[in-house]
N, C-alpha and C positions, 0 to 999 in steps of 0.2 A: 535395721534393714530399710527401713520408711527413708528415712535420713540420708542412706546412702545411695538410695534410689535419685531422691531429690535433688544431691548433691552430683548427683550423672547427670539428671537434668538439666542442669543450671551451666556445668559446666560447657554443654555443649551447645549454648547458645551465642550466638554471635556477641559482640563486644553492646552496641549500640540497646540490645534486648535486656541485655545483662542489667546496663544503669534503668532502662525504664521499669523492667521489674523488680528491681532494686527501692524502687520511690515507692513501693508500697508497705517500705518500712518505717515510712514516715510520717505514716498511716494510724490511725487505732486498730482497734483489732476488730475485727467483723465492722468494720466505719467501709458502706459504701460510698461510692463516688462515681459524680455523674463521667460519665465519657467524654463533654464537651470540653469538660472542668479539666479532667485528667490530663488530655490531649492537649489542651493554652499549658499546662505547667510543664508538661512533656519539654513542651517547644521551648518556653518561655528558661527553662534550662537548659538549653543547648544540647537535648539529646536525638532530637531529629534532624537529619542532614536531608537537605531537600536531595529529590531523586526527579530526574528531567522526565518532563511531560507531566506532573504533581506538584502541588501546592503542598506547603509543609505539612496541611491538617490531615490531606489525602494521605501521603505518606505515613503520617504517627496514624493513623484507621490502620494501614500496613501493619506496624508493630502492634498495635493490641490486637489483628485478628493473629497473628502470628501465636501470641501469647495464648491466645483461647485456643484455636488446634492443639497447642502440645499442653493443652490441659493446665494451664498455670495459673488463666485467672477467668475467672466466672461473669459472665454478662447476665445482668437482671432489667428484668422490663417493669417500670412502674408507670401507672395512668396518672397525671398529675390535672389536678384540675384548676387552673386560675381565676379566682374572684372575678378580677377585672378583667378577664376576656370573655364577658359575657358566657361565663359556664362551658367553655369552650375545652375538650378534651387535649390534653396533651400526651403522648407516648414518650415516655422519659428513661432513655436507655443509661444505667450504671453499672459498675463493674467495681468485683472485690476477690479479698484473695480464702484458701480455708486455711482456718485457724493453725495448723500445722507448716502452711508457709508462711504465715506470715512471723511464726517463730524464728522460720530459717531464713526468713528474711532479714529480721535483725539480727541472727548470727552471723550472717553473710555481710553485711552494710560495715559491722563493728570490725568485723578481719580485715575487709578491704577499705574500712579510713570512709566510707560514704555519707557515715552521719556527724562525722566529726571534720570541721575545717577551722584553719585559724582566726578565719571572721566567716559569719555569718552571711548568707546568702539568700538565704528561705526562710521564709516567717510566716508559717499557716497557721489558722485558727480552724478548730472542730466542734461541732454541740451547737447548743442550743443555747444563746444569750449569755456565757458564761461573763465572770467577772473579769473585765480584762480593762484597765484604766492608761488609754494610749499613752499618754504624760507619764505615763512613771512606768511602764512596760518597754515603751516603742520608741528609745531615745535615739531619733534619727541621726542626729549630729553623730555617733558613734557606728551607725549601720550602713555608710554610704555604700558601700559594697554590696547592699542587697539587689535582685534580680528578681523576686518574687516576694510580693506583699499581698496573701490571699485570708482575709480577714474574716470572712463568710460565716454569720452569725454571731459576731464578735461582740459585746456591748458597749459600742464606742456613739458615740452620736459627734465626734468631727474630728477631720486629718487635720493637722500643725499644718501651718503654711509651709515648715522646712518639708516638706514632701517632695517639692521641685528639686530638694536638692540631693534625690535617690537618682545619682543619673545614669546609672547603668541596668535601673528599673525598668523589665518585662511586661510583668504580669502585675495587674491592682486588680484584686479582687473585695468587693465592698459588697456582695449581695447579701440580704436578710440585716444589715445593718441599721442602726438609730441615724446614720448622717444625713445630714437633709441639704447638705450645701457641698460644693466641692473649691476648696482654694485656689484663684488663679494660676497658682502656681503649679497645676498639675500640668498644663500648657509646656510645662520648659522639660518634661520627662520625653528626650527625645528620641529614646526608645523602645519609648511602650509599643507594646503591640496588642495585648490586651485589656480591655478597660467594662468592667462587668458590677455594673451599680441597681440591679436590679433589685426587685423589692428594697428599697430605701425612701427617705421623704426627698429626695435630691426634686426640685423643680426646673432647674435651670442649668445651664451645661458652659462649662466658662470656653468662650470663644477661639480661646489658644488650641482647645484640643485636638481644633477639627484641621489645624496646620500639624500635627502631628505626622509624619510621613510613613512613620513605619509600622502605624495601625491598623491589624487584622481585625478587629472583631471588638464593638460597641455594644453593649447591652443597655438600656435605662431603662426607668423605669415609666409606667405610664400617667405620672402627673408631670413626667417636663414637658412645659411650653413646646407643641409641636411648632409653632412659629422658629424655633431655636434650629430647627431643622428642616422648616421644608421653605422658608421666607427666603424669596427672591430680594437678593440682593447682592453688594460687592464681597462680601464674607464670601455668597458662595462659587461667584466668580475667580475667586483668590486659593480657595481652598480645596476647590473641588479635587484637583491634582492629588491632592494628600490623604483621600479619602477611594481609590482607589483598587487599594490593599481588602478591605470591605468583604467580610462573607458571608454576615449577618444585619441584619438591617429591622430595626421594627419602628413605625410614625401611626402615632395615633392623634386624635381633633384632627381629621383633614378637611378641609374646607374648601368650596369652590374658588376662592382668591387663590389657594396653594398649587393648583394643577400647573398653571405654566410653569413656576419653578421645579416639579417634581417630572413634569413633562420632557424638561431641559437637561437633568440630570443626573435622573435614577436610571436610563438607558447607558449612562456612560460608567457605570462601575459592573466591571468586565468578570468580576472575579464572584458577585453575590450568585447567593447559595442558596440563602433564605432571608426569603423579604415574609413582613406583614404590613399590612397596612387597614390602617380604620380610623372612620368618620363618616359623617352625612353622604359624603360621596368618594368614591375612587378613579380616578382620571384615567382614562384609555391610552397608557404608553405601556401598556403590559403586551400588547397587542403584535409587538413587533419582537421576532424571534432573533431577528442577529444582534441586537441588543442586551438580549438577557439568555447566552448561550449556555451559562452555567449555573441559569436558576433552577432549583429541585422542587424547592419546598414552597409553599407561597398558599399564605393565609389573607384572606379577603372577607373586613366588617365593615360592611356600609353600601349603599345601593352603588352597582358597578354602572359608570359609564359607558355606551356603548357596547355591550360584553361582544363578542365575539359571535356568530350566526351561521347554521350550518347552511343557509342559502346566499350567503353574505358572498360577494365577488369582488369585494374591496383590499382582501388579502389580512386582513385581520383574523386572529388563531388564537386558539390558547395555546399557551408554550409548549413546543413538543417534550424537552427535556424535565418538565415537573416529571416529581414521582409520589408527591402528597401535594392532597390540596385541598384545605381546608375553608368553607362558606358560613356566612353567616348574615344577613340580614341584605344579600346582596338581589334579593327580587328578579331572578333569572326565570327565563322564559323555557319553555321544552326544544327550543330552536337552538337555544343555547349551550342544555345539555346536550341535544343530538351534537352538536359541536365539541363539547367535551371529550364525549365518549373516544373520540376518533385518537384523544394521546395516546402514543407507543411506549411509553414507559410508568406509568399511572400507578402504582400499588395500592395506594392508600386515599380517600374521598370520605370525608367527613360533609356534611349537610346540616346546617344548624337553622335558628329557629329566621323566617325568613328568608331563608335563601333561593326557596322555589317559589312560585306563583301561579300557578298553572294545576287544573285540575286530574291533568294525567300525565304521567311520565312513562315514556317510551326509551329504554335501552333498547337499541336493533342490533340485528344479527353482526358477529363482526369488532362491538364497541367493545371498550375497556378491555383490549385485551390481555393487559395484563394485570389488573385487578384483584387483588388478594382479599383486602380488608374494607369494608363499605360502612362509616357510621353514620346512622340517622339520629340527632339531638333529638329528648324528648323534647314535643310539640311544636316540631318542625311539619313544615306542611301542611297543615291542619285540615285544609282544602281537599287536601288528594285523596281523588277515588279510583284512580285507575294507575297499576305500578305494571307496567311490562318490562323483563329482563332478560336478553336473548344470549348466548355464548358468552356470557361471562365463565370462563372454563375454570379459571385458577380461583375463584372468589370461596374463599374457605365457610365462611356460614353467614346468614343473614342479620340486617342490624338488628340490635336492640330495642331502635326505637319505632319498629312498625307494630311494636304491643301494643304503643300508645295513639296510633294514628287509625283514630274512632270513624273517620269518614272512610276511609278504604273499603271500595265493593269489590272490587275483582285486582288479584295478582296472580301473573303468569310469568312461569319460569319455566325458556323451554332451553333445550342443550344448554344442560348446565354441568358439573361434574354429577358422576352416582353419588358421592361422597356429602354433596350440597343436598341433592336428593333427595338421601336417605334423611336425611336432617330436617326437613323439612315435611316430609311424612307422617301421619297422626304416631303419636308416642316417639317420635324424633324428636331428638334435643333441642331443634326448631321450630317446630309445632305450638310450645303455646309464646310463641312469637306470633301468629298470623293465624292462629282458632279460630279469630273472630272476626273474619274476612267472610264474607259470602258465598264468593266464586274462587277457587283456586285450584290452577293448572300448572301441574308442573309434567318435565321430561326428561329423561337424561340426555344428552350428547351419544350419537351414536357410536360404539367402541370402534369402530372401522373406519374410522374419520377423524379417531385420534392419530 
């Protein structure tokens, strides 16, 4: 009955649905996978046809939330934390199928010929460091036909220079890997679109790549030479055109020399999504909103230039479009969060250790309105005595880390949800969050003004 249900299912999904839930027979079993991941292989296989007024990655978002409505594949939220981003919390959305589809998955893939083709195309790796000896596995000379090379955790430590000669190669997937160098020859793949070398020893980034034209999305890791990426010069006068495509972006060691180049040409990629940036300092070209119309995400380590002021009459703003926005060490003033507060689209505010300066914080009436999730890094702020938070309505519970912020005398929360309220109430789930606070006021939101 299970079976024939399933097989009603399946039937009655569109053509395009069909192959992308189809690729999770290619899968292990119970092996999740990140969303980002999924989505480059989606594309990088020709199963997303762009839809006007969307980028390919908007669209395949389409097809997986598609997929989760009619109950097919499951979204899981995991907190990832990176070493190297200074302890900095990350929200790492993956997605998997149950055990009972993923059966009929491979019954379905075997009937309709999906996992079987005359040459090979896809070549993924799964686990953890498994034995996998590229030379005698990965005979390129025989696999010119592939479109997806996603190696992720593989035990190789370096690509064969014949790599250039995958030339109908999408997707290179190198993250968790031993490679510490990449071949010039990845330069001549000229139609990568994805290129994901994250957690690797990679230092250095061979110059061809960034002439690549039809590159969506760059990961590295953070020991390459930021000079490699942010150094004024004829590279990036030449290449900038090619870099375009761009919807992810991260430069770490930023230095005061780097601002005029990162000045000149981080406002001209139209399409970024999400930027990070960290070093000693962050340069003020974030400042200007027709520049970065389709930034969301945007992480900031290092003292911010200029930040933005809510009495500032120079037309400098945070970007209205973020919807996460993650601090750290960026020495912001309360002039600055009153400027914060004022995004329209805001959900998520992480605060890490140095990011405020200031001995009280004032959220007013009005701010963060649409504010879901607020993280406070432990031993951020250390300073702060006084936390006021006015109509934050949607903000679901309080952070974590105002346990540990020993200077805190007085916190007021007034029109907030009942729901926050209650939370925050002795023997509320929130409560020994903020026990040890002196003064604290809170209110609901009045129900007739919702």
């Amino acid at each position: 009955m299970c079976l024939d249900i399933l097989a009603l299912s399946f039937e009655d999904l569109p053509r395009h649905l069909k192959w992308c839930f189809l690729y999770f027979s290619s899968l292990p079993e119970d092996f999740k996978i990140g969303i980002d991941r999924l989505i480059g292989l989606w594309i990088a296989e020709g199963f997303v046809k762009k839809r006007s007024g969307e980028t390919l990655e908007e669209t395949a978002e389409g097809y997986l939330q598609d997929l989760v409505q009619r109950c097919m594949v499951i979204v899981v939220r995991d907190v990832y934390v990176d070493p190297w981003v200074i302890r900095m919390p990350e929200f790492v959305l993956s997605c998997r199928i149950h055990d009972l589809l993923h059966d009929f998955t491979i019954a379905e893939a075997k009937e309709l010929g999906f996992l079987s083709t005359p040459r090979l195309r896809t070549l993924l790796s799964f686990g953890t460091y498994r034995n996998f000896d590229i030379n005698r596995t990965f005979p390129i000379t025989d696999l010119k036909l592939l479109r997806v090379v996603d190696l992720e955790w593989a035990s190789i430590d370096e690509l064969p220079k014949q790599v250039g000669d995958l030339i109908h190669l999408r997707y290179l997937g190198l993250k968790n890997t031993k490679i510490t160098s990449l071949p010039s020859s990845v330069g001549q793949l000229r139609r990568l679109q994805c290129l994901d070398a994250e957690g690797t020893g990679i230092k250095t980034m061979p110059k061809g790549v960034w002439k690549i034209e039809t590159l969506r999305k760059v990961l590295v890791p953070f020991t390459v030479e930021p000079e490699m990426l942010v150094r004024a010069g004829r590279w990036i006068d030449s290449c900038l055109g090619s870099l375009t495509s761009l919807r992810e972006l991260q430069i770490t060691g930023i230095e005061g020399c780097h601002h005029s180049a990162l000045l000149s040409w981080l406002p001209k990629l139209p399409r970024l999504k999400k930027l990070l940036l960290q070093g000693a300092s962050i340069p003020d070209c974030l400042w200007r909103p027709s520049g970065f119309s389709s930034l969301q995400v945007l992480s900031l380590i290092g003292t911010v230039t200029r930040p933005p002021q809510h009495s500032s009459s120079g037309g400098d703003q945070w970007l209205p479009s973020l919807t996460e926005l993650i601090l750290s060490y960026t020495s912001l003033c309360q002039d600055s969060i009153a400027a914060l507060e004022k995004l329209p689209e805001l959900t998520y505010l992480f605060l890490g250790h140095g990011s405020y300066v200031g001995k009280q914080m004032l959220c007013s009436r009005g701010g963060f309105p649409q504010l879901e999730e607020w993280v406070i890094e432990a031993g951020a702020m250390p300073r702060l005595r006084s936390l006021k938070i006015y109509d934050c309505t949607k903000l679901e519970m309080l952070p974590e880390g105002l346990r540990r912020m020993a200077a805190l005398k007085d916190l007021t929360l007034l029109n907030m949800s009942p729901d926050i309220c209650s939370r925050a109430e002795k023997e509320g789930e929130d409560w020994p969050k903020i026990q040890h606070i002196p003064s604290i006021t809170i209110s609901a939101i009045n129900p007739y003004l919702l």
